[in-house]
Structures are given as structure tokens and as C-alpha cells.
MITIVO-475030 format. One record per residue (C-alpha): x, y, z; residue number from 1. Coordinates in Angstrom, 3 decimals, decimal comma. Layout:
X / Y / Z / NUM
...
END
This chain:
-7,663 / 9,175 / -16,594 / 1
-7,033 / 11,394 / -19,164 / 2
-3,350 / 12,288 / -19,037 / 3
-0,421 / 12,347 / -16,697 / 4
-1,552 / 16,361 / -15,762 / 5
-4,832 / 15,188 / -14,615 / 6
-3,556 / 12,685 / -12,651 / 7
-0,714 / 14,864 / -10,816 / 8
-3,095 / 17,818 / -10,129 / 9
-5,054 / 14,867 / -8,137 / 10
-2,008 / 13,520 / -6,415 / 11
-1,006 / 16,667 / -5,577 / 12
-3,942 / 17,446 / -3,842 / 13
-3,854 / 14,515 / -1,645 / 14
-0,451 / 15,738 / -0,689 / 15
-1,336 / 19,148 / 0,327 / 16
-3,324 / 17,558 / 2,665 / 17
-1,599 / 15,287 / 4,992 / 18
1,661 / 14,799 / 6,748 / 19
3,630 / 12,000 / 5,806 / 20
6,454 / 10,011 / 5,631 / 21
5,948 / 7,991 / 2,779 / 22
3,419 / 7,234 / 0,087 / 23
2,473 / 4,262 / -1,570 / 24
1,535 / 4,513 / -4,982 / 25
-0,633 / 1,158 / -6,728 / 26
-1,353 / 1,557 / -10,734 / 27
-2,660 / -0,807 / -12,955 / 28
-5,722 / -2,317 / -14,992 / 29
-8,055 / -4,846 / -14,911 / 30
-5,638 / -7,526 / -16,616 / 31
-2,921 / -7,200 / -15,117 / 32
-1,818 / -7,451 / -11,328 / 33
-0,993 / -4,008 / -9,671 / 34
2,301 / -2,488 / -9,496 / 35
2,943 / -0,399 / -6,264 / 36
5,867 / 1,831 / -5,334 / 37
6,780 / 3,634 / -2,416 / 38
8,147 / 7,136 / -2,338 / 39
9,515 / 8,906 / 0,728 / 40
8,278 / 12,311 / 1,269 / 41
11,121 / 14,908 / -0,214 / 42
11,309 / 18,134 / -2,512 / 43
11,268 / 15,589 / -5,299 / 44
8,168 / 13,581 / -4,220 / 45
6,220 / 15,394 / -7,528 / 46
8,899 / 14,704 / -10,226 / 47
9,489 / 10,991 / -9,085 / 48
5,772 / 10,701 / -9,106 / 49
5,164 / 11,900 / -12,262 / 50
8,531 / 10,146 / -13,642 / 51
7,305 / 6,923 / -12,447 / 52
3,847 / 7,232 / -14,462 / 53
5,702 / 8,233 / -17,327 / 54
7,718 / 5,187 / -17,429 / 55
4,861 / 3,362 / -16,599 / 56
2,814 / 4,560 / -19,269 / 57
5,340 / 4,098 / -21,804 / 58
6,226 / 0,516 / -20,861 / 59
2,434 / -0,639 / -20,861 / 60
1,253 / 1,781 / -23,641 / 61
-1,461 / 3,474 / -21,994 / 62
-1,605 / 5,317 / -18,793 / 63
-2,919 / 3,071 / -15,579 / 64
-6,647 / 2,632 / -15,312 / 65
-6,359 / 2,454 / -11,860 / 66
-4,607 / 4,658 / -9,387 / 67
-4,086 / 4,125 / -5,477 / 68
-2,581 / 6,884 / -3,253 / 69
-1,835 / 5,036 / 0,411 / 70
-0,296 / 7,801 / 2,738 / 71
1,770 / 6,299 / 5,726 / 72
0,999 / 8,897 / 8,468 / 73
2,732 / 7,268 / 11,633 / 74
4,984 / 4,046 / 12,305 / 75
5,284 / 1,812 / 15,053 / 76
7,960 / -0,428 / 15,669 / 77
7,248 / -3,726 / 17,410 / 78
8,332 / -7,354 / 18,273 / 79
7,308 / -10,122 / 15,350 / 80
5,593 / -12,297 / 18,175 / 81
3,701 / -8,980 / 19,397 / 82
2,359 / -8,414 / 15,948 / 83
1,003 / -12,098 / 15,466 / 84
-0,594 / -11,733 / 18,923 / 85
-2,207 / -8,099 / 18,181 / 86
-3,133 / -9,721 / 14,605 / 87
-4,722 / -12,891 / 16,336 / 88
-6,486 / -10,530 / 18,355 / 89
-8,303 / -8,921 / 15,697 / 90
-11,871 / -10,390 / 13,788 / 91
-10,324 / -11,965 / 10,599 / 92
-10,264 / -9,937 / 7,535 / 93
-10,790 / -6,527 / 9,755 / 94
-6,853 / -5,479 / 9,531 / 95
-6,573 / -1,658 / 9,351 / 96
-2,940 / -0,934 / 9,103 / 97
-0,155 / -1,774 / 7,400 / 98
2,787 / -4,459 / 7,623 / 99
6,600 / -3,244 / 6,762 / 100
9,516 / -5,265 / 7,780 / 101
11,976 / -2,983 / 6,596 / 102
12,523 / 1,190 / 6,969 / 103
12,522 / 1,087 / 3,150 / 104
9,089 / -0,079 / 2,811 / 105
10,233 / -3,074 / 0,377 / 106
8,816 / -5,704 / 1,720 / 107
5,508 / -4,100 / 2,827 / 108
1,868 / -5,204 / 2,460 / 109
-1,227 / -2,972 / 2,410 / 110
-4,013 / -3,676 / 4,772 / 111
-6,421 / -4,835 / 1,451 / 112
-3,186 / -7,032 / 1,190 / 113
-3,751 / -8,642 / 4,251 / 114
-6,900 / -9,448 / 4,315 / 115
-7,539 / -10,589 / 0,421 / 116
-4,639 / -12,889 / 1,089 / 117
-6,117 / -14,315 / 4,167 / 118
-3,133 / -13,680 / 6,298 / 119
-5,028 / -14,789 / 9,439 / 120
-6,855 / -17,967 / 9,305 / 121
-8,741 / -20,084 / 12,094 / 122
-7,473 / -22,588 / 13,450 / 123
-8,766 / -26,321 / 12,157 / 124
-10,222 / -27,311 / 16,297 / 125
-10,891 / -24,346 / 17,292 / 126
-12,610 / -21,793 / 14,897 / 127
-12,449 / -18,786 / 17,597 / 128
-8,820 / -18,819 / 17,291 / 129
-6,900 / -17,473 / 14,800 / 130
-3,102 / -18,437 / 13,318 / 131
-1,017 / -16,979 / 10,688 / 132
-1,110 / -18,656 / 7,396 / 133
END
């Protein structure tokens, strides 16, 4: 990326275009492990964007080399134990959605999360079967 403009007139599109309640934002470069933040979807959505690349920038130097826009379009709330079952359910490293176990999205992974990490894992006697790791 260029500069900070170029990067908000491309955020900013992505914006016009959905509904949402939040937005998860991942920067970073290819040394370095990404940092994401979540913003909730307000009149200041734009500045705190653009505040947070800022600071970014000026605490690593250089703007991000990568950028990552994840719009959350709809929540569900639902039981811990009905999660692991719906996860078990699912062929391993196929997750789709999102995990948050908070309304403030702080402890939150990304789907890509998920499955790089291996979340799901077979179980040792019976490959077919899947277990949280």
C-alpha cells in the first residue's frame, strides 16, 4: 500500500457495502505475527480506523504490508457443549465461521484461526471422530 488514503478509500468501500455489527481488522508483514482489532460499527468507525493505522504505522515505521477486513454480519449465541458438537460435526479444517466468547469480541478467533491452529483433531482410535485440542 501506498499510504493511509489508499488504504481508507478501500476500507471504505467494503463498508458501503455490507451491514454489520463489527469489523475485524488484521495488519501486518511477513516477519512479524498479525495484529487484529475489532471495531464496532458507529459514526466513528472511519476515524478509529484510520487512527489505528496511524498508530500502527508509526510504531512499526512503515505502513502494514498486509491488510484483512473480516465483517461480522450476524451472531448466534449458543451452549459451549453445542458448539464442540456442531464443530465435531464438521470435516476438519472446513470451519466457516467465527468463535467469540465475549460481546466485545476480545477473545475471538477467525475461522483461518481455527483451522491453521488445528482446533479439531481426530481422535488417536478412532480417526472418523473428531475432539477439541
Amino acid at each position: 500500500m501506498k499510504n493511509i488514503t489508499e488504504i481508507m478509500s478501500l476500507i471504505e468501500g467494503i463498508i458501503e457495502q455490507e451491514s454489520f455489527s463489527n469489523l475485524l481488522i488484521s495488519v501486518g508483514s511477513p516477519h512479524s505475527k498479525a495484529r487484529v482489532k475489532n471495531f464496532e460499527s458507529n459514526r466513528y468507525l472511519i476515524h478509529n480506523i484510520e487512527k489505528y493505522l496511524n498508530a500502527y504505522s508509526k510504531n512499526i515505521g512503515k505502513l502494514p504490508e498486509w491488510i484483512k477486513v473480516d465483517i461480522v454480519t450476524n451472531t448466534k449465541s449458543i451452549v459451549f457443549n453445542d458448539l464442540l458438537k456442531e464443530m465435531t460435526q464438521i470435516r476438519r479444517n472446513y470451519i466457516d465461521f467465527g468463535i467469540t466468547f465475549d460481546d466485545s469480541f476480545k477473545l475471538s478467533f477467525l475461522p483461518e484461526v481455527i483451522n491453521a491452529n488445528a482446533f479439531m483433531k481426530p481422535k488417536q482410535k478412532n480417526a472418523k471422530q473428531l475432539i477439541m485440542s
